[in-house]
N, C-alpha and C positions, 0 to 999 in steps of 0.2 A: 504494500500500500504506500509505505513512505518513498518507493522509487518511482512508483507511475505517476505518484500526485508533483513530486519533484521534476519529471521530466514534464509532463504535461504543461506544467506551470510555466518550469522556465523557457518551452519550446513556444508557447502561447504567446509569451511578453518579450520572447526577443526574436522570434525566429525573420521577423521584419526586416530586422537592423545588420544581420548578419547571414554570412556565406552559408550555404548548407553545408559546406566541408568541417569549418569554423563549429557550427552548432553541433555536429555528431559528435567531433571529437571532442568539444567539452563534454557533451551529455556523457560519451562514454566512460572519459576520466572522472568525472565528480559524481555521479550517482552507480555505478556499476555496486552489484551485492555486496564484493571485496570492503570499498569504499566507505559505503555506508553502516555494511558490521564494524568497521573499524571505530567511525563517528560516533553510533550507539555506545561501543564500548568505555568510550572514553568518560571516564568520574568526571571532568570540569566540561562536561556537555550535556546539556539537556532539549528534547524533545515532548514537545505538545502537540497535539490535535486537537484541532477547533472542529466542531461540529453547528451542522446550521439544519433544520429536521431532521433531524434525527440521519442526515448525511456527512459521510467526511468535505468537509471544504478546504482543507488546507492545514498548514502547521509553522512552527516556530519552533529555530532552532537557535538556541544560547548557547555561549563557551564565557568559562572565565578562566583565568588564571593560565595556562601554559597552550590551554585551547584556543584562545584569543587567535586571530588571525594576523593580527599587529601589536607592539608591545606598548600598552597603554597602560597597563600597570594593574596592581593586585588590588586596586580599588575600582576597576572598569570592569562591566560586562557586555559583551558585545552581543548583539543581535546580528545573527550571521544570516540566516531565512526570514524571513515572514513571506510565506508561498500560501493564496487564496488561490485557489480554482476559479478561470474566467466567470463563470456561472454564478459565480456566491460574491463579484467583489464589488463592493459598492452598497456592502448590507453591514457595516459598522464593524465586522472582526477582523480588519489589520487593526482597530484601535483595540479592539479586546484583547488583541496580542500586545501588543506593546505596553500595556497597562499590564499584562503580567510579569511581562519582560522586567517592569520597572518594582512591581511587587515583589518578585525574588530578588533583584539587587536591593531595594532595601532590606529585605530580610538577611541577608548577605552582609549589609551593610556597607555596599559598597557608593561612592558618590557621585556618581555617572556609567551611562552606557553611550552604548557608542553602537554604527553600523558605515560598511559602506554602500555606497548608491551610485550608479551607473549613473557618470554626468550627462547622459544622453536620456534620460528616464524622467524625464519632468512631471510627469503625476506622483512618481514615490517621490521626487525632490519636496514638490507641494505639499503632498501629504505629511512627510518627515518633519517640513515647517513646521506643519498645523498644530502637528505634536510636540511642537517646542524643541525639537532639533535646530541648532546651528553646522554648518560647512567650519570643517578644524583643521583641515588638510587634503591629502589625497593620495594615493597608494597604484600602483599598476594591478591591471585585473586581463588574466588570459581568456582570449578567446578563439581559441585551437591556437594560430598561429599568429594572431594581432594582438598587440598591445593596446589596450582600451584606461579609459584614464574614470575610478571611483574615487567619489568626494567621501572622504570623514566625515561622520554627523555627531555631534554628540549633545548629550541632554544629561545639564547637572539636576543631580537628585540632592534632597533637602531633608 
């Protein structure tokens, strides 16, 4: 389930902007079973399922601490997914995600989270706003064999 709602997702919201050679071989590298038993297993990653009637919509994936994808410190939790299914998005659960995302870092206690966003993605850029996300930097992101440019977003917690 977490590999078709992942490949679905991410083939939906980018397959526009990139090569189809480009889109396989990320999909192949970043969701293949190997990959993803790997992700599961790891202690400083956690995975959620959102549900919207009683159907899977999508999910949200955190790392903290060494899972972090960039080193932003032992007080940062990154939101690395927030993946809604075309069909569900526009019905309020990327904020129900990230209002959890923000629920376990404080329970963590940590003082911000952070994610990065494809500077070509202007509705999650907006949306990220909405959420009180600020742009903190910017990091390279593969896309099979192009270099694509993600904005840091981060949101201090209180």
């Amino acid at each position: 389930m977490l590999q078709e709602i992942s490949i679905v997702t991410f083939n939906d919201t980018f397959k526009d902007q990139n090569s189809p050679e480009n889109m396989n071989t990320y999909l192949e590298k970043a969701f293949n079973l190997m990959q993803l038993e790997k992700e599961l297993a790891n202690p400083a990653s956690q995975f959620f399922f959102i549900y919207f009637k009683n159907e899977v919509a999508g999910y949200l994936k955190i790392n903290t601490d060494d899972a972090q994808s960039e080193e932003l410190g032992e007080e940062s939790l990154e939101i690395e997914r927030i993946y809604i299914r075309k069909e569900f998005q526009g019905k309020g659960l990327g904020k129900v995600l990230i209002n959890k995302a923000m629920e376990i870092a404080l329970r963590q206690n940590k003082n911000k989270i952070w994610l990065g966003v494809w500077e070509k993605n202007e509705n999650a850029i907006a949306f990220y706003q909405k959420m009180g996300f600020v742009p903190r930097g910017a990091h390279s992101f593969y896309m099979g064999d192009e270099e694509q440019i993600d904005m840091i977003m981060t949101k201090a917690l209180s």
